[in-house]
N, C-alpha and C positions, 0 to 999 in steps of 0.2 A: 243536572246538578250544579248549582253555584260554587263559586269557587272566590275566595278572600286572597288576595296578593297585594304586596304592597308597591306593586307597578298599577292598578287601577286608579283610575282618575277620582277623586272624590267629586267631585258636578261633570256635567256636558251641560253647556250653555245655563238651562235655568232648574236643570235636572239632576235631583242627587242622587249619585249610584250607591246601590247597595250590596252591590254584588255582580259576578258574571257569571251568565248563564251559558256561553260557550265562545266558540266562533270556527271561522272557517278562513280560505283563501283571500275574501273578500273584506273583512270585516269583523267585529267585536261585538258581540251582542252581551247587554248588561241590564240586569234588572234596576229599574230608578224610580224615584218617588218625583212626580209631580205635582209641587207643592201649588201650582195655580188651579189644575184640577183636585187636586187634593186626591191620587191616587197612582195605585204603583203600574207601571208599562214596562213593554219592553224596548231596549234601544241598541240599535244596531247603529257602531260607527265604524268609516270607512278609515281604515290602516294606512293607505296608501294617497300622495298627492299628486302621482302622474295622469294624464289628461285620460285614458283611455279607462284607468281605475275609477275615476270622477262618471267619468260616461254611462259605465255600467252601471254603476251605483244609481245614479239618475235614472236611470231608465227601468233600474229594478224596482223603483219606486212608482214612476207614473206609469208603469205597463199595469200595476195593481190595486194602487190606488184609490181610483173610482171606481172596482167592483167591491161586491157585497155579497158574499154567498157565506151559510152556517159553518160549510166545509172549507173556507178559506181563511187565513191567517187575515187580519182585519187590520191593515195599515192607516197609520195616522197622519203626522205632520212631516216633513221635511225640512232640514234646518240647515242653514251655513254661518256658523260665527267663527268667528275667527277665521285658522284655519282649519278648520275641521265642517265634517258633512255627517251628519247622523240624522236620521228618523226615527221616528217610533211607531210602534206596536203591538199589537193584544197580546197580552202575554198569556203563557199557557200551562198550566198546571198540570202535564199528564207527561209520557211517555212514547218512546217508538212503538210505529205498527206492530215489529217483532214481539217486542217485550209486553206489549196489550196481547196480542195473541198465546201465548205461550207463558206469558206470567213469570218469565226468566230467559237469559240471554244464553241457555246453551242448547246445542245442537240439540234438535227433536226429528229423529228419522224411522222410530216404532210408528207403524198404519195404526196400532191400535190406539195410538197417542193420538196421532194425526187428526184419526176420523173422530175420537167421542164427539160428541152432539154438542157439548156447551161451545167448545174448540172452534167447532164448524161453523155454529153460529154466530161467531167471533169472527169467524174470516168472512163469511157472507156481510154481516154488519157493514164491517169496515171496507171493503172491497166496493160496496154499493154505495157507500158514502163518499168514496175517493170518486168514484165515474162519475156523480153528480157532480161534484167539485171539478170537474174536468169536463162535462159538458156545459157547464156553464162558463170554464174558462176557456174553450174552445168555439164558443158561440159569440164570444166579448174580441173575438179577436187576437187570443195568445196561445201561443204552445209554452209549457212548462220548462222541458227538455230533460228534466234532470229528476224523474218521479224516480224515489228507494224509499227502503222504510225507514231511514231515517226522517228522509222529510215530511214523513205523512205521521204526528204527532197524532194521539188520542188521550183526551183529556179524561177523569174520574168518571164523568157521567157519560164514558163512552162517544162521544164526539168526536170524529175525524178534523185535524185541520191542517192541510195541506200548505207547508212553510217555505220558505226559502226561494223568494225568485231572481237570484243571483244571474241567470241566466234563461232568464223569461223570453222568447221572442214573439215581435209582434207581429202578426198580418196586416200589410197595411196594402189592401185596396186600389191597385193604379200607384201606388206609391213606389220608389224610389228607397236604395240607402236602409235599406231596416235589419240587416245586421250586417256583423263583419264575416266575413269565411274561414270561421274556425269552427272545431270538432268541440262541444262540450259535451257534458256528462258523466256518468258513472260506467264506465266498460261492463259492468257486470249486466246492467240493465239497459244498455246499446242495442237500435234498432238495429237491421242489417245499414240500412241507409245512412242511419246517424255514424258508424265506424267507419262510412267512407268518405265521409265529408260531404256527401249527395245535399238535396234541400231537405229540411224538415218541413213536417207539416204534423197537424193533429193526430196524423198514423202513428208519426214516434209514440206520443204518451201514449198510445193506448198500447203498442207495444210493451212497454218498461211494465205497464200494468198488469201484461200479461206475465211478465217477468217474474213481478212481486208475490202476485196471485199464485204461480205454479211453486215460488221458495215457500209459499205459507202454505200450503196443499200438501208439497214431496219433503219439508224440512231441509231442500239445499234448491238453490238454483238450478235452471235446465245444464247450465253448463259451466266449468268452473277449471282452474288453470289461470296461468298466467294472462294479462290485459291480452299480448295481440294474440291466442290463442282461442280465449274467449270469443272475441270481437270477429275472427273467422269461422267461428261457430256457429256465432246468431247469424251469418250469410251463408251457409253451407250446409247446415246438418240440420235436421229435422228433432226437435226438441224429443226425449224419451217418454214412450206414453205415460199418463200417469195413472191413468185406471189401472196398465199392468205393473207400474211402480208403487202407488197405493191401491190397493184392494178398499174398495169399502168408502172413495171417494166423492164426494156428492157430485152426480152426473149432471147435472146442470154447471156447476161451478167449474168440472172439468171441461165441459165441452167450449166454454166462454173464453177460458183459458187457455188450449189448444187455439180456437180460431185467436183471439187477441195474438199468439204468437206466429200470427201468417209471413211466410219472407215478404211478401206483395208489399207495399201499402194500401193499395186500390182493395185485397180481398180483407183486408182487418173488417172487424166493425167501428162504428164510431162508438165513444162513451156512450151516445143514448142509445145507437141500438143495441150494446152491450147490455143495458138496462134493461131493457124490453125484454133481452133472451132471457134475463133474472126473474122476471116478472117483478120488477123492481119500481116502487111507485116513481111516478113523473114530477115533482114538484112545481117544475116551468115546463112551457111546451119549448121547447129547445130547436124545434126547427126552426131554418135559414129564413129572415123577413126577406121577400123578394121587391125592390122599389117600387112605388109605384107613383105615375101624376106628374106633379110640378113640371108641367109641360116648358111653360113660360118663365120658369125658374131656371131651367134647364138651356134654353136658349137663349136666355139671360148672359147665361157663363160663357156658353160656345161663342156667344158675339164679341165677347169680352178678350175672346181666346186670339180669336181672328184679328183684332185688333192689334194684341202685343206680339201675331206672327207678322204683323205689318212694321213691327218696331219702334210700338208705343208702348208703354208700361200704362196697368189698369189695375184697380183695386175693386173689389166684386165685394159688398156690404152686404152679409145676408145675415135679418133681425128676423127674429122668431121668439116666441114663448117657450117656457119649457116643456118638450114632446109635441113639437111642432115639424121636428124632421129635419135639422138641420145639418148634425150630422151625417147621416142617411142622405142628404140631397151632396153631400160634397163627398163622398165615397164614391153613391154612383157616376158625378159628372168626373173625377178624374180616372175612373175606369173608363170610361167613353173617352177622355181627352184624351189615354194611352196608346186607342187604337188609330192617334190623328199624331201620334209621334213626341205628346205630352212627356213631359217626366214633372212629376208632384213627388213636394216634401212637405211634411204636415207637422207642427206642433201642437199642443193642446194643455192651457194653463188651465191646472187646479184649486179644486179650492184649499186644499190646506199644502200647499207647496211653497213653501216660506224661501227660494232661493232667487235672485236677481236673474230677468230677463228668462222670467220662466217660458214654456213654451217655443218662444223665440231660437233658445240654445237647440229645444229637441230638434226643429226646423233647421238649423246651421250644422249640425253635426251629424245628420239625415246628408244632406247636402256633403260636407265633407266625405263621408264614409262613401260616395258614388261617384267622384270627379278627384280623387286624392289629388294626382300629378296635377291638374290644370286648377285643384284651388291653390295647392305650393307655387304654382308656377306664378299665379297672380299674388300672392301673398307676396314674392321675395322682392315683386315690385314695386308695391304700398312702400309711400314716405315711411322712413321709418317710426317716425310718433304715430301715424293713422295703422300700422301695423303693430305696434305694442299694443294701442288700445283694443285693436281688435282680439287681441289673441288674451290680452284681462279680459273680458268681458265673454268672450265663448272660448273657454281654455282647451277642449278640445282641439281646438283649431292649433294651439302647440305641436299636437303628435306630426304635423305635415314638416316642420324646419327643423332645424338645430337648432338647440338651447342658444346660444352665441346671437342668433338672428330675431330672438324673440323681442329683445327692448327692454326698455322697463317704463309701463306708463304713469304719468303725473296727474291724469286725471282733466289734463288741459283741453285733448281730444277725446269725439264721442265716437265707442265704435261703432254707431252708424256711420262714419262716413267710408271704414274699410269693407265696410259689408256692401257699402251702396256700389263698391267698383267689384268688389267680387262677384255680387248679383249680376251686373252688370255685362261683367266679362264670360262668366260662366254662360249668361241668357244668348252672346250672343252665336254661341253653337250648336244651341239646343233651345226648343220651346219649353220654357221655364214655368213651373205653378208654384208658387207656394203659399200652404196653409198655415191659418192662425186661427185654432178652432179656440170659442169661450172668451174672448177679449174682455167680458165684463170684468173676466177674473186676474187681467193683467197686473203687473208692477210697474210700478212707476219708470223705472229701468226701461223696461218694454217699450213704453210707448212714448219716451223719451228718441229710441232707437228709431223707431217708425217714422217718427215725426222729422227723422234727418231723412231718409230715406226718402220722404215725398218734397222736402225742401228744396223752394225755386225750380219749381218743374222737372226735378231731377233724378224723377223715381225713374229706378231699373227696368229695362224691357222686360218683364215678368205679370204674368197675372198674380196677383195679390187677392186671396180668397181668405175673409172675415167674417165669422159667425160671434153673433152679440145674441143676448137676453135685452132689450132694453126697459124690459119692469127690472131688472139690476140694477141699473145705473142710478144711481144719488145725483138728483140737482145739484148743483154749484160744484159739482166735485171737480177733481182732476180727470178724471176719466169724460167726462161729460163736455169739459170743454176740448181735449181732445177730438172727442165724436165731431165737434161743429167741425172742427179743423177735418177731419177727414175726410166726411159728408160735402164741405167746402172746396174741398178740392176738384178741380174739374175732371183729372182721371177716374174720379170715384164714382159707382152706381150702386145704390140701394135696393136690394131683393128684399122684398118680405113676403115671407111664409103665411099667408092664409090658412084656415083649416081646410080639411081637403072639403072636394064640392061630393057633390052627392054620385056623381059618377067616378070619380075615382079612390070613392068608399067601396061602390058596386066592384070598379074592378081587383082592389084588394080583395075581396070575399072570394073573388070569382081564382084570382091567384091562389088563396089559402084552404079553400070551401069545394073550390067547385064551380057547378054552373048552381047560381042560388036565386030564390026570390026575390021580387020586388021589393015585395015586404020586407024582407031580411034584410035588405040593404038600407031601405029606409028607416029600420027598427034603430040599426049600427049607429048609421049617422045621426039618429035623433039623440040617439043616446052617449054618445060619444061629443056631440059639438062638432064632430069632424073634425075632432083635434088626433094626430094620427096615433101617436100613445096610445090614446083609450080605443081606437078603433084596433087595433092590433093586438089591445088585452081582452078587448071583447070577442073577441076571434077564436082566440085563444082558447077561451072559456066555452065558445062554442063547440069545438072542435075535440073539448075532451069530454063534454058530453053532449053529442050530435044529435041523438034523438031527445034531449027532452028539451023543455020552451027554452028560448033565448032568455039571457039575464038581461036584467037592466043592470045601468053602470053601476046606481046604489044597492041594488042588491050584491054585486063581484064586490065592491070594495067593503061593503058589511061582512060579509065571508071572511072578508081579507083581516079586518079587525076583530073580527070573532075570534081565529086562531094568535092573538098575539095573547103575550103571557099578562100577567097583572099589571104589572111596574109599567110595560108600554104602553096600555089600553089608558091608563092614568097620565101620562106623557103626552098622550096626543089627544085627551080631551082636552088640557094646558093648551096645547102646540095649536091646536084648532078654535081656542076661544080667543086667542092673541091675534093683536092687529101688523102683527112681523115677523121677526128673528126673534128667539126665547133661548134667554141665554141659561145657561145651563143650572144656576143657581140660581134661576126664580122658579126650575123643576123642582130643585132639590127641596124648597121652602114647601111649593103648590100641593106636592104630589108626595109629599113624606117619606122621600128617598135617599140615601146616602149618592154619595160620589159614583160609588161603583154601582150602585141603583139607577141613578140617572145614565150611567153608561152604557149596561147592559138593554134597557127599557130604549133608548137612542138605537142602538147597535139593531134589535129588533123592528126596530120604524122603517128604520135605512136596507134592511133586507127586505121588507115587505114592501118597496116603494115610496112609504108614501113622507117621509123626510127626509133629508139633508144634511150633515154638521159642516158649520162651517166655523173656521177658527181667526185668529189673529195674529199677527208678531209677538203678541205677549202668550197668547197661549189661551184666551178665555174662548169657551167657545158657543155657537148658537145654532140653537135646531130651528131650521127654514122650512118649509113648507115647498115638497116638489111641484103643488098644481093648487090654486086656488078650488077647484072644484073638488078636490078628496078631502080639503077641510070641510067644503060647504054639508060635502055629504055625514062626517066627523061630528059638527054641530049636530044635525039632522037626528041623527041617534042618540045622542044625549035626550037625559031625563029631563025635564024643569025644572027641579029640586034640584039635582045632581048639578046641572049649569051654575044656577046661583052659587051655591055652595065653591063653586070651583073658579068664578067668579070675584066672590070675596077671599077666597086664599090667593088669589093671583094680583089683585090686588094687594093685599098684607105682601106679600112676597115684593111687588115693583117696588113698594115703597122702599124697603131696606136693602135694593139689592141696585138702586142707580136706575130706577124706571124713573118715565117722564110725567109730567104735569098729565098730560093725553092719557098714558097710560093708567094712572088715576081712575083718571073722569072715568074712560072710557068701561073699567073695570064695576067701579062703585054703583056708577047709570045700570049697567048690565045686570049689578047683583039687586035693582030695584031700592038701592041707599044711597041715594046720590048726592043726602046731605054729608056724608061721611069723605064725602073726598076730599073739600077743604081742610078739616081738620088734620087727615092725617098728610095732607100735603104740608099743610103749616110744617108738621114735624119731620117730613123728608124735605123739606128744605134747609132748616136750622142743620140738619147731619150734611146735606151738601155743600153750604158754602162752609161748613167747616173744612171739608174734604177740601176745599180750592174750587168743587165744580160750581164754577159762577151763572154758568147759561142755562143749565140744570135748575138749581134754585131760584135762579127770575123767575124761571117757568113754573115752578113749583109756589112759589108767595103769588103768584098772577094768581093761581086757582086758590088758594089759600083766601084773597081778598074777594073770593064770591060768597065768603060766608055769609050768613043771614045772622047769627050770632051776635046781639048784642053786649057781649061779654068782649068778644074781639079786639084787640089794640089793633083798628086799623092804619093809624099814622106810623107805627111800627114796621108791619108790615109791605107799607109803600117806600119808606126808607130803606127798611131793606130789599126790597128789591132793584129800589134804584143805584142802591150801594154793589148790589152784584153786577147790576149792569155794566156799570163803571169800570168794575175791576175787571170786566170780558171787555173792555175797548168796546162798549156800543154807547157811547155817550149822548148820542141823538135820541134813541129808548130811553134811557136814563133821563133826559130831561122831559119825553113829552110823561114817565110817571110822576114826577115831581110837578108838573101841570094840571096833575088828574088829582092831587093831593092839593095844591093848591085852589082848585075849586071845591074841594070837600069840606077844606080847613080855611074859609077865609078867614078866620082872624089870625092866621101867621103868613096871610099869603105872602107879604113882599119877602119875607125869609124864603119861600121856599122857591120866589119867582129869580131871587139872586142865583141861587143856587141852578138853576136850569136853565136862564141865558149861560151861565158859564158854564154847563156841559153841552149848551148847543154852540158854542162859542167852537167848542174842544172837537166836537165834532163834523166841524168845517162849516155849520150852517151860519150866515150871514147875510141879512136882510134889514130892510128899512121897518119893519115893525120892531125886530129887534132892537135895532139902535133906542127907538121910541120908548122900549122898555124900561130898556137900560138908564136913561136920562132920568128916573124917577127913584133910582135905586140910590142907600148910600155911599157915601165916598169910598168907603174900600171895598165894599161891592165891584163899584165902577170901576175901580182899582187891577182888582185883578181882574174884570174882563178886557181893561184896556191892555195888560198884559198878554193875555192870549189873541188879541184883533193884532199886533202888532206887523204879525206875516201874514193876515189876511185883510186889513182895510186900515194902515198906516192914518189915516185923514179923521177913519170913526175913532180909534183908539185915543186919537190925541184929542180930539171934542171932549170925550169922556172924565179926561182927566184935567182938561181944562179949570181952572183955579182951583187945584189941589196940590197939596206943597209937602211931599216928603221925601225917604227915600227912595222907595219904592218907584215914585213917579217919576224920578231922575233916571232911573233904571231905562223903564219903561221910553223917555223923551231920548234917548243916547240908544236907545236899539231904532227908532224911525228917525233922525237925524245919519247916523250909521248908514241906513238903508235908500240916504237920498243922492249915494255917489257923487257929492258935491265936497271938495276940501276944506270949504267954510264949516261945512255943515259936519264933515269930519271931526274937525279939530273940536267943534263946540262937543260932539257926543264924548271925544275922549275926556274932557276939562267935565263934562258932567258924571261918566263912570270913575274920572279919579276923586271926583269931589264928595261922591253918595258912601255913606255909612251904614254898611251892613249890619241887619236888623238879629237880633241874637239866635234865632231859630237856623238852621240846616238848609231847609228852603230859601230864605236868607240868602245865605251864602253863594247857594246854587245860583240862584236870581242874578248873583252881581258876577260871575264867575263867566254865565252863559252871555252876560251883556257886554263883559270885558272881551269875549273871543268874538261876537258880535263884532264890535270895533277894531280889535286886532285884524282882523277878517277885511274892516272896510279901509283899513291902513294900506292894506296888501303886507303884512305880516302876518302868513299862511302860517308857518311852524309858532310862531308865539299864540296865534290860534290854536294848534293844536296843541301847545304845553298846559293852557287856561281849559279847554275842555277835556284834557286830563284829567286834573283837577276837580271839573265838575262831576266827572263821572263817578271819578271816586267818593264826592261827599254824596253821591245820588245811587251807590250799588244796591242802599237795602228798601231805594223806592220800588212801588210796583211799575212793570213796566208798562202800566195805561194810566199812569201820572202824569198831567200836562206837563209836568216840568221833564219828564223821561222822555215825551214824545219831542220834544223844545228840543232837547240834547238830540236827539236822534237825528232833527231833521236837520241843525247847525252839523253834525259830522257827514249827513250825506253830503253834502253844501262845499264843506273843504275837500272833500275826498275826491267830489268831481274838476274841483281848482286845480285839484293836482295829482288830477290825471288816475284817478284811482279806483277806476270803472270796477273792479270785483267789490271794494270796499261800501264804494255808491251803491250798488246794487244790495248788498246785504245790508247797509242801513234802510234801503227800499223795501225792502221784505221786510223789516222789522214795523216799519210802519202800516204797511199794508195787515200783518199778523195782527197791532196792538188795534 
């Protein structure tokens, strides 16, 4: 039930609350409107700012994350503004288990209540839905720990969704550090194990389950009393039968729930085999993948190993596609490196994890939580500036000192260099792993960090284990050039994941199946690609029905799409005719769906396999495609009709929604109209360079001028595009289209040829054809281009303007006089910039402002330099910044900045040029 108070925040970050839906120990949860999605969530924010509140919060987020099941709470983004840490999502419209079963919150202990038939099938429903939701999050690697009826929510249409992972734990594999040794839970529903602090393991939930199971069965729990009275209960005493406590109790439900309540761990059953005693259908085959293959991958890493036991530091690159096994190959090799005296720490960046140095922190606070004393110990040593940065940037790392000892960082050091001697120091008493699984999906933070860490040879005695996508990676990005730097490194070695060979298809079949056919194995691999994904779902498929034919892949994935509901089956013809990422509002356009249409239709893709969402800092978000081959197969089943059609709406959709020229084409060609894409590019272009987006609309009037239309203004057309160019800093583009317009249009050609030497002027290009050009152009033509030559060919500028007599020109002779460090030649530029009369325009002004600091500059009058390009700056605030005369100022202030000595300043002028 929400609740209105006037302590509730009206926003969190870009979210307006509307209300609060409850909270707990840990957190606030609030319903909020999502005005960028344009729909309402839920958002859970964290109360507390001390490091170990922070930890869990983080960790209750990516332990869940990245699954997907009907019966799980369905989390979204992760956010840090300011200071505050909130996430979001799915919000849920129903009630506790209790209150779904029983239809009110008071005691129920008549059998004849207990047992009616609707009642019963009430608790079988819901009981069968929580094991599911618990065999799959027990298969993904997580225990619960904390299953009551409160947190197992049931929505209107009967739906289970199991909430709250406040205190999720994960199994990690050979790993190290995965949680702290404290008791959580609800004492009511405490395993014997969990009340002593023992280990948990997946025996807990199923335990509590038994718990929940026998309160909704008998109307009270097996046992009841104070917390430690309880808790020596569930270790000591044998739960009361319920057959002789309810009469009339469905004997299968009891029996499931008796054993669920075994003291053992070892004699529980699991969630599935729970299921199976239900006769309860299997939706996944939930049995354990056992590794198999990657022989050469595998001694890849052991070599790797061997190396930093010799007391080198090694970084292990392993690139794969998606369901190539990457994960699975770095599971099994640090369980092998465990039993060689390894300890591995693993993080793993998400894709909607919007917090600095993601994955990175998981892997540091893994590490901290398994070596406390000996990382305090090396922390209290770090310089104190390399120790504040480290402790901003993984705050965790707090909880080991005293506040007093923390610092305060200025941002001047990176905490890579406190991490580089912790790794270091830590590595050298123990053989060190650590993991960075998903790098595609890094922050800039991240790999900011990393890149100290491997600086001047000075990476940590540690094996360094990196799993990439590289069909992820965007050319020219940051990430990209990173990799070279990695890859460059001489510690680094590159593993790539092949698909599996044909024998170590055989030997999976033979792991999962049996001893099996030839055929069968060559059936798998033909149909699979040997991509191990599909050989594992094809397996799958076999093995729940064994005796009839093997499927082919398009057959399992048609099944798979046959069961989705409308909205998604519409979704992913969109999602499948698109050449990438489809952002969520060119669904909503395509496919005729609201916000919460597109969500739900997403939400069902992403449970079935076969999409993605992936989001942004702003929040917009795109549905990706898990495997090129579930698209291929997508298209495949589509109608001809039904394509086009879907085709032309996806097209109408890019245009208005920020799709590209490509997209266009590619849409219009597809829908067999391909004269139709100019046109309607013409007009997302005209809406784009309204919007500002300038490289957008080039792109867009590029396809625009393939019209065949003789009605067409194409002189129009190529101005503006050369006009966007311009205003995106590509001024070299910009002038070879004004080339392509001057051959179309010769009777304006020297107009438009002025105009394009001086954007290729702007654009650094200088040559002796140019010059040639130039020479034929009018005087103020010449003019300003000898203006822009001035810091690139001092000798052409001044031929140019050679017997040409104004202001301008004076300008123009007093900045290359200026530039010839001679005091003759000095004096004569200052006697020319005092003598020139600014012309009555702005630019004007500029011109004579930038020529006067020019010569302040060559005076050695640095600060009257910078008082005169004050000045200019200020008469030039409301230029664009890819204005020759802004880029002029830009590079005259990086110029003094470095005179004196003003290396941060120099550089951020250097970026700005580099950006325009």
């Amino acid at each position: 039930m929400e609740e209105r108070t006037r302590d509730i925040p009206e926003r969190l970050g870009r979210y307006e609350v509307r209300g609060r839906i409850g909270g707990g120990g840990m957190g606030e949860v609030y319903r909020v409107y999502d005005p960028v999605n344009r729909r309402e969530v839920a958002l859970k924010v964290l109360k507390f700012t001390y490091p170990r509140a922070l930890h869990y919060f983080k960790r209750e987020f990516r332990a869940v994350a990245g699954l997907s099941h009907p019966n799980l709470v369905a989390l979204y983004d992760l956010h840090h503004e300011g200071d505050q840490y909130f996430y979001t999502m799915e919000i849920i419209d129903g009630v506790d288990l209790y209150l779904y079963v029983n239809g009110h919150n008071r005691l129920v202990t008549d059998p004849r209540v207990l047992c009616r038939p609707d009642r019963a099938q009430r608790v079988r429903q819901t009981i069968v839905q929580l094991l599911q939701a618990l065999a799959y999050l027990h298969e993904h690697g997580c225990i619960h720990r904390d299953i009551k009826p409160s947190n197992v929510l049931v929505d209107r249409g009967g739906q289970v969704k199991l909430v709250d992972f406040g205190i999720v734990k994960e199994l990690l594999p050979g790993g190290e550090g995965q949680s702290l040794s404290q008791v959580f839970g609800t004492s009511t529903y405490f395993s014997p194990e969990q009340s002593l602090g023992s280990s948990v393991t997946a025996a807990t939930d199923v335990y509590a389950v038994g718990v929940v199971l026998y309160e909704l069965l008998a109307g009270t729990p097996p046992f009841e009393g104070d917390s430690a009275d309880v808790a020596q209960a569930h270790r000591t005493q044998a739960p009361p039968s319920l057959v002789q406590r309810v009469p009339g109790v469905p004997a299968d439900l009891a029996v499931v729930c008796m054993e669920l309540l075994s003291k053992a761990p070892e004699e529980r059953p699991s969630a599935r085999e729970a299921l199976e005693m239900l006769d309860a259908p299997l939706e996944t085959d939930y049995a354990e993948v056992e590794f198999v293959g990657r022989r050469a991958a595998r001694k890849a890493l052991h070599r790797a190993l061997e190396t930093v036991r010799a007391g080198r530091g090694r970084i292990a690159l392993i690139e794969g596609p998606s369901g190539a096994g990457k994960s699975a190959l770095v599971e099994t090799f640090a369980q092998e490196a465990r039993l060689f005296g390894a300890s591995s720490f693993t993080g793993t960046c998400l894709h909607r994890d919007h917090v600095a140095l993601r994955g990175l922190d998981t892997m540091v606070e893994r590490l901290a939580e398994a070596y406390r004393k000996q990382c305090a110990r090396i922390m209290r040593h770090l310089p104190e500036a390399e120790r504040a940065a480290l402790i901003d940037g993984f705050t965790f790392l707090g909880e080991l000192l005293p506040p007093h000892m923390h610092g305060m960082a200025d941002g001047s050091v990176s905490p890579g260099l406190g991490l580089q001697t912790l790794l270091r120091e830590v590595a050298e008493k123990r053989l060190l792993i650590v993991v960075l699984e998903h790098l595609h999906l890094a922050d800039p933070a991240t790999l900011d960090v990393i890149e100290v860490l491997q600086r001047g040879g000075g990476l940590p005695p540690c094996l360094f284990v990196i799993t990439l996508r590289p069909d992820a990676v965007s050319p020219n990005s940051r990430l990209a050039a990173f990799i070279d730097l990695l890859t460059a490194h001489p510690g680094t070695e590159r593993i790539v994941l092949e698909p599996f060979t044909p024998e170590e298809t055989m030997q999976f079949l033979e792991l999962h199946l049996g001893k099996s056919p030839a055929w069968l194995a060559d059936h798998v691999q033909r149909q699979a690609d040997g991509v191990p994904l599909f050989v594992q779902s094809l397996v799958a498929e076999i093995r729940q029905n064994p005796k009839g034919a093997p499927p082919t892949f398009d057959e399992m994935v048609t099944r798979k799409m046959a069961a989705l509901p409308d909205g998604a089956q519409r979704a992913l013809a969109a999602v499948c005719l698109c050449r990438g990422p489809v952002p969520g509002r060119v669904l909503e356009r395509a496919c005729g769906l609201d916000a919460n249409g597109v969500h739900d239709a997403l939400q069902a893709l992403i449970v079935a396999g076969l999409v993605r969402v992936e989001s942004s800092t702003d929040g917009s978000m795109d549905a990706v495609p898990v495997h090129r081959r579930l698209m291929q197969v997508a298209r495949g089943a589509l109608e001809a009709e039904l394509t086009r059609q879907m085709h032309v709406l996806l097209a109408k959709a890019w245009q208005t929604t920020g799709g590209t020229a490509a997209d266009l084409r590619h849409h219009w060609t597809a829908a067999g109209e391909a004269e139709k894409a100019p046109r309607y590019a013409a007009m997302a272009a005209a809406e784009a360079q309204q919007a500002g987006e300038h490289v957008r609309a080039a792109e867009l009037f590029a396809l625009a001028l393939d019209s065949t239309d003789p009605r067409v203004d194409r002189v129009n057309l190529y101005l503006q595009q050369a006009d966007c160019l311009t205003q995106a800093g590509r001024a070299l583009a910009a002038a070879e289209v004004l080339g392509r317009l001057a051959e179309e249009v010769p009777d304006e050609g020297l107009r438009w040829t002025a105009r394009r030497l001086e954007l290729a002027l702007v654009g650094g290009r200088v040559d002796e054809a140019l010059a040639r050009e130039a020479a034929h152009l009018p005087d103020g033509a010449r003019v300003r281009l000898a203006t822009l030559l001035v810091g690139l060919d001092p000798f052409l500028a001044e031929a140019l303007v050679q017997g040409i007599e104004n202001p301008e020109v004076r300008l123009v002779r007093a900045r290359i006089l200026a530039g010839r460090h001679d005091p003759q030649a000095i004096a004569e530029a200052r006697e020319l910039v005092d003598s020139a009369i600014p012309g009555p325009t702005v630019l004007d002004r500029i011109a004579q402002a930038h020529a006067q600091a020019v010569v302040c500059r060559a005076e050695g009058a640095g600060r009257a330099a910078e008082a005169v390009m004050a000045r200019a700056w200020e008469l030039a605030r409301d230029l664009p910044t890819t204005d020759p005369m802004t880029l002029r100022l830009t590079m005259g202030e990086a110029l003094l900045a470095l005179e004196h000595g003003d290396i941060a300043r120099a550089r951020a002028a250097g970026r700005e040029l580099l950006m325009a």
